[in-house]
Each structure stands twice: as structure tokens, then as C-alpha cells.
Residue, then its C-alpha position, 0 to 999 in steps of 0.5 A: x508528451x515532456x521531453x527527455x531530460x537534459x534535452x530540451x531547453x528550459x522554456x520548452x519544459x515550461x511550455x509543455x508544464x503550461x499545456x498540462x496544466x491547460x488540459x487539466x482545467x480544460x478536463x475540469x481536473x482543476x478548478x477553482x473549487x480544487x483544494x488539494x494536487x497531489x504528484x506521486x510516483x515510486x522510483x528505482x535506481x537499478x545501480x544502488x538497488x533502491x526504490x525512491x517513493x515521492x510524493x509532492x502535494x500543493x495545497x491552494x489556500x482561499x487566499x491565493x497562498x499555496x503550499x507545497x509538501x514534498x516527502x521522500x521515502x527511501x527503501x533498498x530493494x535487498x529485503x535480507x541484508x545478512x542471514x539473521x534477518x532470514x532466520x528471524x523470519x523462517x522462526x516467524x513462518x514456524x510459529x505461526x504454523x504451530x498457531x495455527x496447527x493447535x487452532x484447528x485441533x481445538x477445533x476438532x476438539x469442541x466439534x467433537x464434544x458437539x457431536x457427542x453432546x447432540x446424540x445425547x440431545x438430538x434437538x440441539x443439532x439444530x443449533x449453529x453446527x458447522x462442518 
């Protein structure tokens, strides 16, 4: 649909803006009840291993005036930039799973003190067991 960059000359680019812009109104994707377009798209240069996020928002205002907004957030794609960044996350996965190793002994242990409390009373097995 647009063409390649630094192919095309600069009113071909703008032909081709208005034409989306056309079959957006004609789609009644925008209207005059629109407040708010929002461009986002996420990005990566291979070469410097970075993802590039953006997002563009233009805010039509009842006067006429519009606003644009333009965020950019940069993010490298090596999540690991030493080794003490790999230690601090294998201590993490270590912890949690001793967490969560005593939860189900703790859980153990009160179905078993259940079990034992229900054969001394038989008609409280009725309540909420689970198993």
C-alpha cells in the first residue's frame, strides 16, 4: 500500500496519507464524533539488538485543535548483560520453589489434622473437604 522509503517522491507519500485517510472516514473508522487515533507499533534493529516501541496518539479537540503525543520506549533485546543478572534470577526461581514446597506441606498438614478431626466426628466430613 505505501511505498518503499526513500523511493517515492514526497507527494506520492502524501497522496497515498490522504487515500488512507479516505478509506478510514469511508469505513466510519473516523468521524466527527472521533476524539482520540492512536498509531502504535514496536520495532527492532537487528544490528544493535534493540526493540524500539512507539506510540503516536493525535487528540482532536472540539475546537479544531489537535494534539499529537509521541512516546518512545527503548528496550535491548539481551535480557542478561553479565552473569549477575543470571544469578539474581536462578536465586529468585530457587525461592519461589521452596515457597511454594512448604505451601503444599502446610497443606498436607491441615488435611491431615482434617482427616483425623472427621473420624472423631463423622458429620463434619460434610463440610468444605477438598481433595
Amino acid at each position: 500500500m505505501f511505498s518503499i522509503p526513500n523511493s517515492a517522491s514526497a507527494t506520492t507519500v502524501q497522496n497515498q496519507h490522504v487515500n488512507l485517510m479516505n478509506s478510514l472516514k469511508m469505513r466510519t473508522w473516523l468521524d466527527a464524533a472521533t476524539v482520540d487515533l492512536s498509531v502504535n507499533f514496536l520495532a527492532f534493529n537487528a544490528e544493535t539488538k534493540v526493540f524500539l516501541a512507539v506510540e503516536l496518539v493525535f487528540t482532536f479537540h472540539r475546537g479544531g485543535y489537535i494534539q499529537d503525543v509521541l512516546n518512545v520506549h527503548s528496550e535491548t533485546a539481551d535480557l542478561y548483560d553479565d552473569g549477575l543478572a543470571v544469578i539474581a534470577d536462578v536465586v529468585w526461581i530457587v525461592l519461589i520453589t521452596i515457597l511454594m514446597v512448604q505451601e503444599v506441606h502446610q497443606m498436607e498438614l491441615h488435611r491431615a489434622f482434617f482427616d483425623m478431626f472427621c473420624m472423631m466426628k463423622p458429620e463434619t466430613r460434610t463440610l468444605a473437604y477438598w481433595r
